[in-house]
Backbone as XML, in Angstrom:
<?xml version="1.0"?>
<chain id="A" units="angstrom">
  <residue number="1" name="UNK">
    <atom name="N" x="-27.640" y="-21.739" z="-11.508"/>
    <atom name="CA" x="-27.767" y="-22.002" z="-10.080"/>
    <atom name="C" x="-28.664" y="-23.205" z="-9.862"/>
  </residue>
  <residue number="2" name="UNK">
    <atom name="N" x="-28.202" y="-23.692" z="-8.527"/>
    <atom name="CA" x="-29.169" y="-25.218" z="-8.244"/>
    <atom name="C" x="-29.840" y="-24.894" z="-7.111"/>
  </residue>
  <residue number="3" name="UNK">
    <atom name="N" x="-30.677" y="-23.550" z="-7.235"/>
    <atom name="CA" x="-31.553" y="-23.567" z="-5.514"/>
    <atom name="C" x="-32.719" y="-24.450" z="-5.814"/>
  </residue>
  <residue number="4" name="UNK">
    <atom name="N" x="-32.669" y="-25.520" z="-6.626"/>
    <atom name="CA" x="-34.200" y="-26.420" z="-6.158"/>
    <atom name="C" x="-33.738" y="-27.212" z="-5.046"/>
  </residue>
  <residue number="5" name="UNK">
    <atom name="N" x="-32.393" y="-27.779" z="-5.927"/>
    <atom name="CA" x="-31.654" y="-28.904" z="-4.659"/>
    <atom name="C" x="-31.295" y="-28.586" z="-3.707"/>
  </residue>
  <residue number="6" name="UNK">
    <atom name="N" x="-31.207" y="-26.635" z="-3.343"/>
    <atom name="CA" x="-30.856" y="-26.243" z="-1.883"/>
    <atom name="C" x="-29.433" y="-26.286" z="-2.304"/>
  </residue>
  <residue number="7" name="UNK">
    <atom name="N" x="-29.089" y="-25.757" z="-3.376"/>
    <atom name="CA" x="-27.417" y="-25.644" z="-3.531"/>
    <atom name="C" x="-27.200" y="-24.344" z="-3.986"/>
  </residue>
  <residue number="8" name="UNK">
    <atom name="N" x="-26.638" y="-23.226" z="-4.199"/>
    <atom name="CA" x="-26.176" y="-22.418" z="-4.900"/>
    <atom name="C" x="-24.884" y="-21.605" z="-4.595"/>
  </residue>
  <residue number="9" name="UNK">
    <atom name="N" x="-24.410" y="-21.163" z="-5.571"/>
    <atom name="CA" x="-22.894" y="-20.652" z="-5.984"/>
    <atom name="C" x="-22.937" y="-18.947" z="-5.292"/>
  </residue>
  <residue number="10" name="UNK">
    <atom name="N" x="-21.877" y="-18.630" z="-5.248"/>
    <atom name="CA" x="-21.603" y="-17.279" z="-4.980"/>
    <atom name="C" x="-21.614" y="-17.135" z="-6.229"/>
  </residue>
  <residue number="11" name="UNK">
    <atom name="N" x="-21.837" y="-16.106" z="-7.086"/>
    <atom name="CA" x="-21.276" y="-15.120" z="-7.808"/>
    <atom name="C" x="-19.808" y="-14.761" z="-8.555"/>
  </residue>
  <residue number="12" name="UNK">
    <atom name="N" x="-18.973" y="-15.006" z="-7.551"/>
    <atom name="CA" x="-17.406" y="-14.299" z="-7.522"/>
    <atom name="C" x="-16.652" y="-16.004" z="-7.212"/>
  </residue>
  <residue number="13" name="UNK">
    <atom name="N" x="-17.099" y="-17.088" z="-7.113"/>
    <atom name="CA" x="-16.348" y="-18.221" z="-6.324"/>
    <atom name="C" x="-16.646" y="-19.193" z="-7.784"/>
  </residue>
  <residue number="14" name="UNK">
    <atom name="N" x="-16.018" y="-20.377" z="-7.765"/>
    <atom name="CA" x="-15.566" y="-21.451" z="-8.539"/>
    <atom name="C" x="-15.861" y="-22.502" z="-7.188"/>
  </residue>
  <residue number="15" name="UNK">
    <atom name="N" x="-16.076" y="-22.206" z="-6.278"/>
    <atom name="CA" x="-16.163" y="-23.554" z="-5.261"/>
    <atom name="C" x="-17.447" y="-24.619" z="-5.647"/>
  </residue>
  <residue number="16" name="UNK">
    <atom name="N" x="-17.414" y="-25.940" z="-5.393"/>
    <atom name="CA" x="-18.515" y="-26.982" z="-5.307"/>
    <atom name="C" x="-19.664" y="-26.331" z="-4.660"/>
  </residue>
  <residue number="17" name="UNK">
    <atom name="N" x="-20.870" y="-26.413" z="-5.143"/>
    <atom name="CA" x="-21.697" y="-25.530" z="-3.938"/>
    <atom name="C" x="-22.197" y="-26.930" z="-2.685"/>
  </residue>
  <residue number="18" name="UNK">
    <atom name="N" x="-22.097" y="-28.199" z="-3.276"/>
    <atom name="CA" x="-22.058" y="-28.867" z="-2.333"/>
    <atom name="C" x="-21.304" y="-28.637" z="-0.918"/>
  </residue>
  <residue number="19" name="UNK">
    <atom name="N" x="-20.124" y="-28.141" z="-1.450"/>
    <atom name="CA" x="-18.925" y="-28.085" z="-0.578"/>
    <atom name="C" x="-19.506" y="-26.673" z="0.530"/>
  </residue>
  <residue number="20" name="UNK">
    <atom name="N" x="-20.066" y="-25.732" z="-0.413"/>
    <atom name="CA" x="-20.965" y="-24.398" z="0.611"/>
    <atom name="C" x="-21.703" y="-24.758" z="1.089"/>
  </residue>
  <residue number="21" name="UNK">
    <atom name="N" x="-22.646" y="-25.941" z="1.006"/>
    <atom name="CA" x="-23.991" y="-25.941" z="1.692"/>
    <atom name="C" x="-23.384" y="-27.160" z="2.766"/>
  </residue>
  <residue number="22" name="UNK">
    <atom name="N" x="-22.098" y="-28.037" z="3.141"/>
    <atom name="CA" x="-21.755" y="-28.931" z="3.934"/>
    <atom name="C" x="-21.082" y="-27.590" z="4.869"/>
  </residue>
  <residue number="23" name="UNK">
    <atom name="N" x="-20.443" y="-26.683" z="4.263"/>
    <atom name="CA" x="-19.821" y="-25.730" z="5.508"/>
    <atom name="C" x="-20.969" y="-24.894" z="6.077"/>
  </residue>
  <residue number="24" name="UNK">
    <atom name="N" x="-21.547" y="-24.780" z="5.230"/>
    <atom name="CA" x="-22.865" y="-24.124" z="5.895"/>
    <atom name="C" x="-23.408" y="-24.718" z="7.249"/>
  </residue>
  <residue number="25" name="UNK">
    <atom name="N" x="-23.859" y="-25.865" z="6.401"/>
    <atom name="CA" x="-24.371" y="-27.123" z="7.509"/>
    <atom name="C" x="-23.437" y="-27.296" z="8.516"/>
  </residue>
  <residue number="26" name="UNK">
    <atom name="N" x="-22.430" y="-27.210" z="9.153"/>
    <atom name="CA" x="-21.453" y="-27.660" z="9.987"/>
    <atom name="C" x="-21.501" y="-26.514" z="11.140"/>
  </residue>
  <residue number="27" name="UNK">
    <atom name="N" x="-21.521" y="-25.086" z="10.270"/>
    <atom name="CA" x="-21.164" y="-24.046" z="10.812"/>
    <atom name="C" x="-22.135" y="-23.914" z="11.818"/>
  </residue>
  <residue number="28" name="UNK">
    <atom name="N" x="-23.629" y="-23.844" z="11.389"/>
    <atom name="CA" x="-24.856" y="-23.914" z="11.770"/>
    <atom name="C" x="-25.008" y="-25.068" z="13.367"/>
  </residue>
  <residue number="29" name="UNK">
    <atom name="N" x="-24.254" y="-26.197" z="13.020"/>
    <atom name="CA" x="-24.789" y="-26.883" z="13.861"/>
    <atom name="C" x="-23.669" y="-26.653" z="14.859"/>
  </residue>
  <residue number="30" name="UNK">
    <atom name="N" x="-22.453" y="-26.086" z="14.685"/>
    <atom name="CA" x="-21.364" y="-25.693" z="15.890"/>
    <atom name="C" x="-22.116" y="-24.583" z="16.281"/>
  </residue>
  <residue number="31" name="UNK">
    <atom name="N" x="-22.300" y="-23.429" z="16.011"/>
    <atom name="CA" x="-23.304" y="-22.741" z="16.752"/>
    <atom name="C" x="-24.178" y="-23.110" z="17.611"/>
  </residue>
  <residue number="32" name="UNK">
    <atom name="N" x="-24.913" y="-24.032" z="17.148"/>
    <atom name="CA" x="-26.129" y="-24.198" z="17.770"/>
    <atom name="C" x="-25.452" y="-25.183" z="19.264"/>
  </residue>
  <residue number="33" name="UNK">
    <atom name="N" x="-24.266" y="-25.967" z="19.285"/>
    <atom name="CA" x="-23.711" y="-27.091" z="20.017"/>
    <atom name="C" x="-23.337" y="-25.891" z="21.221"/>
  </residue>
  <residue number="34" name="UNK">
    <atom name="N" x="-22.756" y="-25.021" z="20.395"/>
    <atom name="CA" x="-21.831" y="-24.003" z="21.800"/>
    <atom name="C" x="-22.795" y="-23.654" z="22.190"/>
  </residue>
  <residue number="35" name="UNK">
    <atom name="N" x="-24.048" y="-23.034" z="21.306"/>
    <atom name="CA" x="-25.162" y="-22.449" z="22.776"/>
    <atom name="C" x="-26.470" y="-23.953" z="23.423"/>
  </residue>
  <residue number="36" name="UNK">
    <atom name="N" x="-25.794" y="-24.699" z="23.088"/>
    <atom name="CA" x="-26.846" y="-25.834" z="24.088"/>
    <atom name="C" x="-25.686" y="-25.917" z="25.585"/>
  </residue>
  <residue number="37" name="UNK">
    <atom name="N" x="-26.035" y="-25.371" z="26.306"/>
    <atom name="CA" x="-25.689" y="-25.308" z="27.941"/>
    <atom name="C" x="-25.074" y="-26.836" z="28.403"/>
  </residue>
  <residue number="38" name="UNK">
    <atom name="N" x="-26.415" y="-27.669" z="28.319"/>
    <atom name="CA" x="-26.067" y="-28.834" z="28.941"/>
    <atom name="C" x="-25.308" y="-29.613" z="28.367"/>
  </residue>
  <residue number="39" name="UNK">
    <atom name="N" x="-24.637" y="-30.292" z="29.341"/>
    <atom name="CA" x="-23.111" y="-31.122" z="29.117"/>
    <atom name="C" x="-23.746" y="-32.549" z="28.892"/>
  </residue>
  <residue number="40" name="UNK">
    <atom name="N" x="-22.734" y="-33.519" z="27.965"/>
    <atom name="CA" x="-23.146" y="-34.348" z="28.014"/>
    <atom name="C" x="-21.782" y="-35.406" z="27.458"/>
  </residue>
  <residue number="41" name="UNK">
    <atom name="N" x="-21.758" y="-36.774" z="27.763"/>
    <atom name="CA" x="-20.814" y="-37.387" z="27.429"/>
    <atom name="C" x="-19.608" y="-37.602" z="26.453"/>
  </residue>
  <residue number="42" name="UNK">
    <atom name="N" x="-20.800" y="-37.408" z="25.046"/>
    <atom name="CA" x="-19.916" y="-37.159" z="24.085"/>
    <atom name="C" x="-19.957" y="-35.987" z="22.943"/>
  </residue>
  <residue number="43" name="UNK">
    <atom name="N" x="-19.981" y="-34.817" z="23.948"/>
    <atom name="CA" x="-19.908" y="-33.753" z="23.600"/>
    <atom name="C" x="-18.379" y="-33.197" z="22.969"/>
  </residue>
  <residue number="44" name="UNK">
    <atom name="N" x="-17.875" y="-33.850" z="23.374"/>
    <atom name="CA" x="-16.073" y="-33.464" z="22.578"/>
    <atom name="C" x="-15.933" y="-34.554" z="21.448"/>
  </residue>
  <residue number="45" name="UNK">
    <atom name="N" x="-16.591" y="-35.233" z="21.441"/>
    <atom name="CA" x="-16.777" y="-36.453" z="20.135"/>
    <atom name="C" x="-17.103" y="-35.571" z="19.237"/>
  </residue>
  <residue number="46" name="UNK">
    <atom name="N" x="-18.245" y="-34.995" z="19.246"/>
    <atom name="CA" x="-19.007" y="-33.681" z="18.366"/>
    <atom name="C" x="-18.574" y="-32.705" z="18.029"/>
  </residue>
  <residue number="47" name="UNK">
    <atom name="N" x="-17.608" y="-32.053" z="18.789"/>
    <atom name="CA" x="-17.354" y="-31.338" z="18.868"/>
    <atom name="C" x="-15.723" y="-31.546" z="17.558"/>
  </residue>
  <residue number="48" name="UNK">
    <atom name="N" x="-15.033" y="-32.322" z="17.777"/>
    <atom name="CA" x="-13.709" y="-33.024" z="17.466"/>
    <atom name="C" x="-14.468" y="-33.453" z="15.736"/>
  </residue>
  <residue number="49" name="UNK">
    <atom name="N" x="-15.202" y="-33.907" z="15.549"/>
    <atom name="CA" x="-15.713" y="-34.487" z="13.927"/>
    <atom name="C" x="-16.502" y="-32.838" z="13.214"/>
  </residue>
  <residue number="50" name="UNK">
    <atom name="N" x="-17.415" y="-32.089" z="14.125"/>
    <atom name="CA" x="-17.296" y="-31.039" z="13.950"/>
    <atom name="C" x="-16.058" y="-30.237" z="13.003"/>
  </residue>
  <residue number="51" name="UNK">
    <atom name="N" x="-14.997" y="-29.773" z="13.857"/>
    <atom name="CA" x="-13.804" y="-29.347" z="13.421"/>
    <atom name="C" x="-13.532" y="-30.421" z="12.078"/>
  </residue>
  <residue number="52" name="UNK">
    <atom name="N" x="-13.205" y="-31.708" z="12.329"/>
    <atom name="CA" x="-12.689" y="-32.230" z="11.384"/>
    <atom name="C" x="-13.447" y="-31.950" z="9.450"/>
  </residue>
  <residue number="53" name="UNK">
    <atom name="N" x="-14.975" y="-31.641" z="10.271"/>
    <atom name="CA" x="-15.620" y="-31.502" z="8.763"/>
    <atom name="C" x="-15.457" y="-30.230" z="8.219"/>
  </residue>
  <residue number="54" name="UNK">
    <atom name="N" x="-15.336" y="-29.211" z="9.344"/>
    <atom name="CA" x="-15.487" y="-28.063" z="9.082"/>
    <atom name="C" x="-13.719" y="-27.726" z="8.757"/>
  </residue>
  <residue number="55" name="UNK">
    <atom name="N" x="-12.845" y="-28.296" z="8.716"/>
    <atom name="CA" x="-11.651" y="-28.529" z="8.114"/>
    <atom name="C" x="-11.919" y="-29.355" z="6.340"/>
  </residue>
  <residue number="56" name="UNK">
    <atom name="N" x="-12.208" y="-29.760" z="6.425"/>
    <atom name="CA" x="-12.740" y="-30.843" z="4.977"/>
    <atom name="C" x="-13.079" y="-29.923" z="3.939"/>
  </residue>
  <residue number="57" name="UNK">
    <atom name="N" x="-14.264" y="-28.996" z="4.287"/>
    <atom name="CA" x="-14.776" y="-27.638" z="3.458"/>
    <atom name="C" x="-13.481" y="-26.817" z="2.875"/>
  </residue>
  <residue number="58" name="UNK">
    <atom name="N" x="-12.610" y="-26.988" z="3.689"/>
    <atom name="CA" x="-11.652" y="-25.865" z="3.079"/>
    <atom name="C" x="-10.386" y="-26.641" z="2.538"/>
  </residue>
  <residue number="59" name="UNK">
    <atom name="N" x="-10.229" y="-27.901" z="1.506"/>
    <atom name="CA" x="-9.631" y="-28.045" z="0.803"/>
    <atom name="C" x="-10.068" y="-29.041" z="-0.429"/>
  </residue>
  <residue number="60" name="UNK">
    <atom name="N" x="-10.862" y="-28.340" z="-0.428"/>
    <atom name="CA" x="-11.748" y="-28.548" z="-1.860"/>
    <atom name="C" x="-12.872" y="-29.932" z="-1.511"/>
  </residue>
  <residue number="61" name="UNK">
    <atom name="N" x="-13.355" y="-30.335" z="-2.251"/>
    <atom name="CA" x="-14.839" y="-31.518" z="-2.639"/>
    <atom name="C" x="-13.740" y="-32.907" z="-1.075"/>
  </residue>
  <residue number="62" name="UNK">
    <atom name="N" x="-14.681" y="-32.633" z="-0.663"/>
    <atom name="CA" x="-14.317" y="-33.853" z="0.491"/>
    <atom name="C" x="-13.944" y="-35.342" z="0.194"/>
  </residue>
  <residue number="63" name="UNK">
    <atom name="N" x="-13.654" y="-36.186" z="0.927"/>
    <atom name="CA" x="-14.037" y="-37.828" z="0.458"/>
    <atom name="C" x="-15.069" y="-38.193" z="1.419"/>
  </residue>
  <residue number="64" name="UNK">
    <atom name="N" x="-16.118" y="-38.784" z="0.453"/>
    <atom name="CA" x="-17.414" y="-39.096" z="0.880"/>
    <atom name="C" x="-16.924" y="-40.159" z="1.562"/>
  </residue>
  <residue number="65" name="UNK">
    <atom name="N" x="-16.325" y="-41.213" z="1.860"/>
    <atom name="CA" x="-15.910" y="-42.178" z="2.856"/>
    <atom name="C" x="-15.847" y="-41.361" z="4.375"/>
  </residue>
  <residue number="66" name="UNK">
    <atom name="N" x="-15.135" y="-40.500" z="4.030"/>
    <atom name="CA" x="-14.961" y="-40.208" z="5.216"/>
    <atom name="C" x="-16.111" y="-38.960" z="5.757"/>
  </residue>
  <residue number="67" name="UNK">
    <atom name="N" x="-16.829" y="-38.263" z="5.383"/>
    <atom name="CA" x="-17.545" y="-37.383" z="5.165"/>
    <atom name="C" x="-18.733" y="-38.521" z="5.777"/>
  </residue>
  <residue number="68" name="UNK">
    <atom name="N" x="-19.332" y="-39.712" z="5.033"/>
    <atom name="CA" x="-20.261" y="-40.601" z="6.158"/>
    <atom name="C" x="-19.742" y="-40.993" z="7.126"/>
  </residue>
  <residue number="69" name="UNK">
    <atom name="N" x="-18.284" y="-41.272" z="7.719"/>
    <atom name="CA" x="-17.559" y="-41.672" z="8.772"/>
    <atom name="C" x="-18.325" y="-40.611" z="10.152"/>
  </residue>
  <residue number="70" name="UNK">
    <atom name="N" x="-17.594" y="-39.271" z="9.494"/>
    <atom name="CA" x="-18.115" y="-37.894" z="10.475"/>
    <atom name="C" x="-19.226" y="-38.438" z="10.851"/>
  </residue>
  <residue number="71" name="UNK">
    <atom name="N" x="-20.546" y="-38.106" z="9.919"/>
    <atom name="CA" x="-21.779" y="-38.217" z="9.909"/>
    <atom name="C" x="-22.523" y="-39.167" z="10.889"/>
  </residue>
  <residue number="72" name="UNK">
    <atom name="N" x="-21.967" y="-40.192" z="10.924"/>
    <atom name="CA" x="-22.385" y="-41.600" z="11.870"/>
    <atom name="C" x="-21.682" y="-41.030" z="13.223"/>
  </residue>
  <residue number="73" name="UNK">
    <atom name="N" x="-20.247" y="-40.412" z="13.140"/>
    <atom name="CA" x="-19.877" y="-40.313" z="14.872"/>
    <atom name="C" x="-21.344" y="-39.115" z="15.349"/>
  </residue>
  <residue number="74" name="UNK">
    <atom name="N" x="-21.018" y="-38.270" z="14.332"/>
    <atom name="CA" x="-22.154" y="-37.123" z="14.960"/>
    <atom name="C" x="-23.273" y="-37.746" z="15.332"/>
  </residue>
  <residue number="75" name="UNK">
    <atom name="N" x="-24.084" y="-38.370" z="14.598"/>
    <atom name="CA" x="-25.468" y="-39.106" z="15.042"/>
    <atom name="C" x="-25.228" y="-39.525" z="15.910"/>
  </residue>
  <residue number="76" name="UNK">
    <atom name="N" x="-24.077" y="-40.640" z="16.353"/>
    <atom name="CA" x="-23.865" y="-41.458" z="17.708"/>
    <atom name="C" x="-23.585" y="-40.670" z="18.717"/>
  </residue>
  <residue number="77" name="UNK">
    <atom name="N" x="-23.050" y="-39.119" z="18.825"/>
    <atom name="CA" x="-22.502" y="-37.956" z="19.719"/>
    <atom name="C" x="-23.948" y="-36.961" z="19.866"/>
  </residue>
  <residue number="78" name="UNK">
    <atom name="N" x="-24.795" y="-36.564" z="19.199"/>
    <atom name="CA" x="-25.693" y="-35.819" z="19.021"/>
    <atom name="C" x="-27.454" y="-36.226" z="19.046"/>
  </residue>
  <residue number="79" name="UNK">
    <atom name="N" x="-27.504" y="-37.620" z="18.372"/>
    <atom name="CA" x="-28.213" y="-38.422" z="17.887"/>
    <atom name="C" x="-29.668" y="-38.288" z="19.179"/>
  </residue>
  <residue number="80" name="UNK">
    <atom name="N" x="-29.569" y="-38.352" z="20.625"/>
    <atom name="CA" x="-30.388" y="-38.002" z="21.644"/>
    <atom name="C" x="-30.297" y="-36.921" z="22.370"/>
  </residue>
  <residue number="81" name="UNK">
    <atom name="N" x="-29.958" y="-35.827" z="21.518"/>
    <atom name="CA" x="-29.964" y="-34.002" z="21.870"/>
    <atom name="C" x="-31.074" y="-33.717" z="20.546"/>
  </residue>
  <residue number="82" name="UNK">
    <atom name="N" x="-32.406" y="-33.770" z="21.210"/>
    <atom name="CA" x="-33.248" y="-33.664" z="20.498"/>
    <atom name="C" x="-33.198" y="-31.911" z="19.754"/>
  </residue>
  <residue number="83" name="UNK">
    <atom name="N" x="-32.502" y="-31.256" z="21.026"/>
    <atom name="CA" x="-32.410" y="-29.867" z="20.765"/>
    <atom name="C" x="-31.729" y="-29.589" z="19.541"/>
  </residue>
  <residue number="84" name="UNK">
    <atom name="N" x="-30.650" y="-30.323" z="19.076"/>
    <atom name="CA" x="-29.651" y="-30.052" z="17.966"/>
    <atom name="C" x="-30.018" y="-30.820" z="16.552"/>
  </residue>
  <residue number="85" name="UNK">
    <atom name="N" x="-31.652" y="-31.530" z="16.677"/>
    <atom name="CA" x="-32.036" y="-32.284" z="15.772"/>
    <atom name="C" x="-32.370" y="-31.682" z="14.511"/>
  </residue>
  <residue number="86" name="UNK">
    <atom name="N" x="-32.540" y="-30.729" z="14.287"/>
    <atom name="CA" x="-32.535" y="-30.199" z="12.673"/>
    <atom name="C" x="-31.558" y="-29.820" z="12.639"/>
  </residue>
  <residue number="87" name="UNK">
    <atom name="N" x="-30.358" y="-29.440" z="13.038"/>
    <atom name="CA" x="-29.063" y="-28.700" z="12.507"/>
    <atom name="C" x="-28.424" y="-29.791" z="12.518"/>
  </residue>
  <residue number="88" name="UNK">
    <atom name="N" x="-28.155" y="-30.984" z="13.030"/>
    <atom name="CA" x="-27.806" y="-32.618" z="12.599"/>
    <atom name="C" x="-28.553" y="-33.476" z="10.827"/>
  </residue>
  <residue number="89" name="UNK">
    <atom name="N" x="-29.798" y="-32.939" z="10.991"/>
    <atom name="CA" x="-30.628" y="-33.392" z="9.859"/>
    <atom name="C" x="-29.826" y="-32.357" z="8.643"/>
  </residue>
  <residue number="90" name="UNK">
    <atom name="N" x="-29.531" y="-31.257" z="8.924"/>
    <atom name="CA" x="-28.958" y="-30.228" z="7.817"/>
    <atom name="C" x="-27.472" y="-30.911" z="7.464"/>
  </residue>
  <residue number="91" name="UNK">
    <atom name="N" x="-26.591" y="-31.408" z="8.487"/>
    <atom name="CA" x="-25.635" y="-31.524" z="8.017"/>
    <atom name="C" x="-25.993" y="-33.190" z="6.993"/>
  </residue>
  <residue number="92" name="UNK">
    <atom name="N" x="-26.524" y="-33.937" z="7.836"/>
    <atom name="CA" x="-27.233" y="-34.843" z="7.270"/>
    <atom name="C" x="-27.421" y="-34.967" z="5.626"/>
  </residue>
  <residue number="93" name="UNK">
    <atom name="N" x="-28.093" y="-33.941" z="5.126"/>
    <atom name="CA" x="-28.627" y="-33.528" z="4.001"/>
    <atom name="C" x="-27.461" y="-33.086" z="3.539"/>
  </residue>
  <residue number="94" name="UNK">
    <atom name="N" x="-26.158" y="-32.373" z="3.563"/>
    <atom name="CA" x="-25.552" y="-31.408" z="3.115"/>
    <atom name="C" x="-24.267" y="-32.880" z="2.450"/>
  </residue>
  <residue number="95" name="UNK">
    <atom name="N" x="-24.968" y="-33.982" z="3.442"/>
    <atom name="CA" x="-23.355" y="-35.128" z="3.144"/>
    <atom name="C" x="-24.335" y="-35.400" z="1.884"/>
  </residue>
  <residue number="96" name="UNK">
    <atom name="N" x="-25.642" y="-36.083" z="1.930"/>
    <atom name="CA" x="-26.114" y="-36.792" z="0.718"/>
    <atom name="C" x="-26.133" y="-35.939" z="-0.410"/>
  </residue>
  <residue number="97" name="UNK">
    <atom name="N" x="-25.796" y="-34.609" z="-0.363"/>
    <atom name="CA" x="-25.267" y="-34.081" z="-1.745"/>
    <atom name="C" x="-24.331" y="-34.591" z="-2.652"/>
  </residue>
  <residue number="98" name="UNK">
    <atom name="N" x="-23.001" y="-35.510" z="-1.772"/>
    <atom name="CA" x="-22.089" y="-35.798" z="-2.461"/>
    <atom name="C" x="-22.595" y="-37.215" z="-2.639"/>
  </residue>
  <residue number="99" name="UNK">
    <atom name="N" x="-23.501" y="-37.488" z="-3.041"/>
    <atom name="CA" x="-24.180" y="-38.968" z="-3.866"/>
    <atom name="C" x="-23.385" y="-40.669" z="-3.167"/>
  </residue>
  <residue number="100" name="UNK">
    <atom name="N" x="-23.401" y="-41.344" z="-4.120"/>
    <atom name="CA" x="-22.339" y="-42.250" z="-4.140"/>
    <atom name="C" x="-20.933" y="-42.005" z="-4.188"/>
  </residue>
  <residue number="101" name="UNK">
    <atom name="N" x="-20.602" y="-43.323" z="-3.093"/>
    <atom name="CA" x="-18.793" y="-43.139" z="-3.490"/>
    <atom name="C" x="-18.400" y="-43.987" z="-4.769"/>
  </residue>
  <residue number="102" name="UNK">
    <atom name="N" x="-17.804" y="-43.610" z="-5.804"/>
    <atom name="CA" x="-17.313" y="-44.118" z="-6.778"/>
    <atom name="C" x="-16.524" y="-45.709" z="-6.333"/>
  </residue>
  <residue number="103" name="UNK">
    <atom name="N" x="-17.071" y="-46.543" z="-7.262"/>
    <atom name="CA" x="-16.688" y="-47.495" z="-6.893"/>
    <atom name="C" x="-15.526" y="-48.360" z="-7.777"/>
  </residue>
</chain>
């Protein structure tokens, strides 16, 4: 197991645990989006890259191209909802698991 890096495996699964701790991270911060009340411009931006990541998790190790793509709309959609600022920083953290893009 890798809980120093904040990664670890189920037991019973073969999945990336990167790939668990980015659905983790996603899941966490859609929660937290549906219970922030106040409306705001680009709240369906967030909401829309949201889904798209939380789609990504479920067919295996993502592409990090596009995985920082998400990442930047979210910051630009979320980025001054100070309220949603650590569950943004989590998903944050959960992309720089997947390192460099192979070049």
């Amino acid at each position: 197991m890798l809980r120093s890096m904040g990664q670890r495996r189920a037991a019973d699964s073969d999945e990336d645990p990167r790939v668990t701790e980015l659905r983790a991270a996603v899941a966490r911060l859609r929660r937290e989006l549906v219970g922030h009340s106040a409306d705001f411009a680009d709240r369906g931006i967030a909401e829309d890259e949201l889904a798209a990541l939380a789609a990504m998790t479920l067919t295996g190790v993502p592409e990090v191209r596009r995985l920082r793509r998400s990442l930047l709309l979210l910051a630009g959609a979320l980025g001054s909802v100070s309220a949603l600022g650590a569950a943004l920083t989590g998903v944050r953290r959960a992309v720089e698991l997947f390192g460099e893009q192979a070049q």
